[in-house]
N, C-alpha and C positions, 0 to 999 in steps of 0.2 A: 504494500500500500504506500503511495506518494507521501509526501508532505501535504499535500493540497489536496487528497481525495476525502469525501466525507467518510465518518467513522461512524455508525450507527448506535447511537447509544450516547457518544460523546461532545459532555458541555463546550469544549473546544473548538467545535465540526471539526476536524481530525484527531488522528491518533496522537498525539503528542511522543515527542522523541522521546526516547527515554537513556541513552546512550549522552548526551548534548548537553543536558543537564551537569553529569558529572563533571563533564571535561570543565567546563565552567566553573563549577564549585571549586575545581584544584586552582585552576588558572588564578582567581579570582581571590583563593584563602594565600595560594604562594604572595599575589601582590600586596596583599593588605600586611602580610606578616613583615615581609620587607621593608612596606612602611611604616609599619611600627618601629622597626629597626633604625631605618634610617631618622624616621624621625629623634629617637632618643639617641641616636649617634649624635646630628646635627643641632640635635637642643630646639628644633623649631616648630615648637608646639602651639604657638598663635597661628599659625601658616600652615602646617600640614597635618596636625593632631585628629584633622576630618576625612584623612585618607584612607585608615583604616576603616572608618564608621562608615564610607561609602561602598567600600569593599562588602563588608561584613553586610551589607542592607543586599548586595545582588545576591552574596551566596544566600543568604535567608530566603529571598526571590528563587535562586535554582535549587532549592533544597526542598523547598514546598510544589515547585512544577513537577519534579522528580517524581513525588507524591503522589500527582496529580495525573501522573503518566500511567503507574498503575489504577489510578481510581479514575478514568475519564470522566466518569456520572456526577464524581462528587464537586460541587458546585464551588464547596467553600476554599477548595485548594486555588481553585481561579481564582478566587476575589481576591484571596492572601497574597499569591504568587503574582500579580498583575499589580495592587498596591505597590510591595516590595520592590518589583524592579523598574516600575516605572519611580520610587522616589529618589532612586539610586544617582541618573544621571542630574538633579538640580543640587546634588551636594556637590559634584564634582563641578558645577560651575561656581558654590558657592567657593571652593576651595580657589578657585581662577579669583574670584573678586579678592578674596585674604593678598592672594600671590603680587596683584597688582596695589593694593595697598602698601604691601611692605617695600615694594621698588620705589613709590610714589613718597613714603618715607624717607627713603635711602636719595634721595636726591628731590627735595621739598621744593625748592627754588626755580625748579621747572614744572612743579605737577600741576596738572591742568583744573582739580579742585583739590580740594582738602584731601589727604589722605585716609585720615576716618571716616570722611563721610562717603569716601567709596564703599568702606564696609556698612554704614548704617545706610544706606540709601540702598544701595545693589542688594544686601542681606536681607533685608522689611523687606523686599520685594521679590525675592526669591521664597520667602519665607510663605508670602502669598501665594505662589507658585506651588509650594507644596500641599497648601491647606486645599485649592483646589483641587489638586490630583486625589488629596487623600478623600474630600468629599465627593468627587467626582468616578473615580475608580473603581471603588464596587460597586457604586449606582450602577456605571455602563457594562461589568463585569455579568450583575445579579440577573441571569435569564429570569429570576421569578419574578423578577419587577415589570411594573406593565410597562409599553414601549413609551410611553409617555413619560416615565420614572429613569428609563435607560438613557433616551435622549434627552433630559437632561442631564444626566453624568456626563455622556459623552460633551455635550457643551461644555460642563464646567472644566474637563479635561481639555478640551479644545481652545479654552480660553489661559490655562495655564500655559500649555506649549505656546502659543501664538507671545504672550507675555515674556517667556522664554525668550523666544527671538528676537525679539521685540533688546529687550534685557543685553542679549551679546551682541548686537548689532549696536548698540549705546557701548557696550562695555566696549569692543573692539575700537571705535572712531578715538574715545579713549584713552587707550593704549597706544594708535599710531598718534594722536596728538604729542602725545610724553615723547611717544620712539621719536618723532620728528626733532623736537625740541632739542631731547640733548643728545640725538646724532650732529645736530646744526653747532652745539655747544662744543660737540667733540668730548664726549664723556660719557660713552657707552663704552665698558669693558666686555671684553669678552663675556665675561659668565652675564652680565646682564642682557647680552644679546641674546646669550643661548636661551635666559629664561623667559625673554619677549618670545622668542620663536615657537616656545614650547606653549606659550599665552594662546598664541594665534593657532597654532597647530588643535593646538587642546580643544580650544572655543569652536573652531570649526569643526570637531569631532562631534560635538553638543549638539550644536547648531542642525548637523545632517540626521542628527539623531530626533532631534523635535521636528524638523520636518517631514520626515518619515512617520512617527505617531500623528503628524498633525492629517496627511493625506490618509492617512489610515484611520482614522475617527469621523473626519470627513465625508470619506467615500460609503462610511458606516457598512455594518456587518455582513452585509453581499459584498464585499467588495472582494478585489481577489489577493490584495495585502493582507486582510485579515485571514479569509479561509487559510491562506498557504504559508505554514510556518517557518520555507526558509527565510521570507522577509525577515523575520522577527531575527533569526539567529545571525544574521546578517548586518542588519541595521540596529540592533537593539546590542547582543549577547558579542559577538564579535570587535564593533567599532566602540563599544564600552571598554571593549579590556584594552584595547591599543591604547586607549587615554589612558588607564592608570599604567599600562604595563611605559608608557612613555616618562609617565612621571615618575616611576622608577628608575630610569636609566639616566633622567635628567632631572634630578630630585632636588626642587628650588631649595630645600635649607642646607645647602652644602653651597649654593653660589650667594644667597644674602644674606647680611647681617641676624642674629640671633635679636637683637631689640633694634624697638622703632625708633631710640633715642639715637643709635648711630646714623650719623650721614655724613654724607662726602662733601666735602671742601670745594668751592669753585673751583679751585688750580685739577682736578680730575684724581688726583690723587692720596689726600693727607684724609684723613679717615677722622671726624671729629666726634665728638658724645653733647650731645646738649640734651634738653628737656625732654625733649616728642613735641609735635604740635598737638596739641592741647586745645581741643575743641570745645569750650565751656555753655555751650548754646544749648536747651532742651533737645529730647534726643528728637521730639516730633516736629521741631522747627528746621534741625538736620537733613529731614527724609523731605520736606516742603520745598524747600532752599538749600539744594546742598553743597550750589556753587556759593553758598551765603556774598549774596548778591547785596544784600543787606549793607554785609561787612564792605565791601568794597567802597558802596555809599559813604558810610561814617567812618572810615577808615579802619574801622576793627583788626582788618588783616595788618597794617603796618607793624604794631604792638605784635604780632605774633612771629616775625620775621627774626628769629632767630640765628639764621644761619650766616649773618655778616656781622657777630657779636665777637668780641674777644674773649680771649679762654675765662679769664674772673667774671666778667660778663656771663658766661654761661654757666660757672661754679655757681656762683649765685642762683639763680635760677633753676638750676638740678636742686639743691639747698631746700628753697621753696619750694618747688612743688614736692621732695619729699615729704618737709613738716604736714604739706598741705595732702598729704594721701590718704585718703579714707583705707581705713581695716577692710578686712572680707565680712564681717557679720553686717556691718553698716552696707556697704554694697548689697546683700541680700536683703536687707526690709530695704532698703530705698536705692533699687536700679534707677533709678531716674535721676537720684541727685536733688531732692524736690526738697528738704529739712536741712536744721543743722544753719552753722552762721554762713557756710559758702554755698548750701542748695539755693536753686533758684528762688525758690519763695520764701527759703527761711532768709534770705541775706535781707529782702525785701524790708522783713519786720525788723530784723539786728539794725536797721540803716533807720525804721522808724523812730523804735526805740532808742538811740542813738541819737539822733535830731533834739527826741522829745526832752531826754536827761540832760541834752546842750542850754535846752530852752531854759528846764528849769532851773540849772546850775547859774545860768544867766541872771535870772530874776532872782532868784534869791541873792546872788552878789550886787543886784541894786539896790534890792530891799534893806541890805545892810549897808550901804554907801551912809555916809549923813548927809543931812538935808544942807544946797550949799547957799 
């Protein structure tokens, strides 16, 4: 029996490989295990600590199809097994936005927006990406749902990948804005080329991957992408692993910096440590304005121009913001930053109160003057 012939009995419409699965699960547990390795060789666990997790979300994907190859009938292995690997590839682009972050750090002076806000703009929105799929997915998976129930999974599915695209097609223009910038400057090193190349390479892998689900939800369940499971092990199972098995052999935390605080010096060479740019703005103002067009207005960005300060200049500053670091328990009750004399609303009140104790410290030092 084909790939593509119907299988009687099966939620599939065909047999499902059962051979295809494996090879995958190996493929797939060798590359994560590798980057687990390299990660904690390379110490780059802002940057690639997701590599593993995206690994580990396909084989879970091929280990439940597996499943489902001897159970054709049973429905639930679909739903599982279709969730799973379709959330698989928007980590891996998530992992592309971290990677172009930490470059965008490592040479500030050129980067086209803030380098945080490449993670908090591109992350909220990937993150969005997933809630769709995750709501969307068994919707368009669950035969027992009426076709009215299906089709709109398949929409909200349809609307994730399209989002997707949408997402690397921003994120790419990007990346050659920076590439342009300090190829022009002349301060692209090798390893930062290598890791553009593998930027573009990667996102294109993505990219051809949501185009393919996206013509395949599209052309909906007659179509002949769906019936015929080489698509899938083609476009889905195969062109997944060349991205990670890529990001194996050119594993960004062996070519950038281990912290955000390091960057490079104008002259292309002298390797300095100051702060991080430090994004003090709400995070939901970040995601709104994430070129803080704002800052540009009132000059906000000037003050955070770090990177033409002298070395006390920037002792200083490392200084302060370490007094100024919130603990890890503070970070968990207040992600946002929203309390406290430096949170956004709490500074508000400290600056009221503040005013108010000027006032009265005022008046009472006139009250006490004598009459002249």
């Amino acid at each position: 029996m084909g790939m593509g012939d119907y299988s009687p009995g099966s939620i599939w419409y065909y047999a499902p490989n059962k051979a295809a699965p494996i090879v995958f699960i190996v493929l797939f547990f060798t590359s994560g295990v590798i980057h687990t390795w390299q990660t904690i060789r390379h110490g780059s666990w802002r940057t690639t600590i997701l590599l593993p997790w995206a690994a580990a979300l396909m084989i879970a994907g091929f280990i439940i199809r597996e499943l489902g190859a001897y159970h054709p009938e049973n429905l639930t292995y679909l739903i599982a097994s279709t969730v799973l690997i379709m959330s698989g590839p928007p980590v891996y682009a998530l992992i592309n936005y971290f990677i172009l972050s930490r470059i965008l750090y490592y040479i500030p002076y050129l980067a086209p927006m803030h380098p945080g806000r490449v993670a908090t703009t591109f992350v909220g929105l990937d993150a969005v990406c997933e809630i769709l799929i995750g709501q969307g997915a068994w919707r368009m998976a669950n035969s027992s749902m009426t076709p009215k129930q299906r089709k709109l999974g398949a929409n909200l599915v349809t609307a994730s990948l399209s989002l997707q695209v949408a997402l690397f097609g921003s994120f790419g223009l990007l990346a050659a804005q920076f590439h342009m910038r300090a190829n022009k400057a002349k301060l692209l090193s090798r390893d930062l080329r290598i890791v553009l190349y593998v930027l573009y390479v990667s996102a294109t892998i993505v990219t051809i991957r949501c185009i393919y689900r996206l013509v395949e939800y599209t052309e909906g369940w007659d179509s002949t992408i769906y019936k015929n499971e080489v698509f899938f092990w083609i476009f889905e199972a195969i062109i997944m692993f060349l991205n990670t098995a890529l990001l194996n052999v050119f594993h960004p935390g062996k070519r950038l910096p281990r912290s955000n605080s390091v960057f490079l010096d104008r002259d292309g060479v002298t390797e300095r440590r100051g702060p991080g740019w430090a994004d003090d703005r709400p995070w939901i103002v970040t995601v709104f304005d994430p070129f803080d067009v704002w800052g540009l207005f009132t000059g906000r960005d000037e003050k955070t121009q770090f990177w033409d300060m002298s070395g006390e200049e920037l002792e200083r500053l490392r200084a302060e913001k370490k007094l100024n670091k919130r603990n890890v328990l503070a970070g968990a009750v207040d992600p946002f930053h929203l309390w406290g004399s430096r949170g956004y609303i709490g500074k508000h009140f400290k600056s009221k109160r503040a005013g108010a104790g000027s006032r009265a410290t005022q008046t009472t030092e006139e009250a006490g003057k004598p009459p002249a």
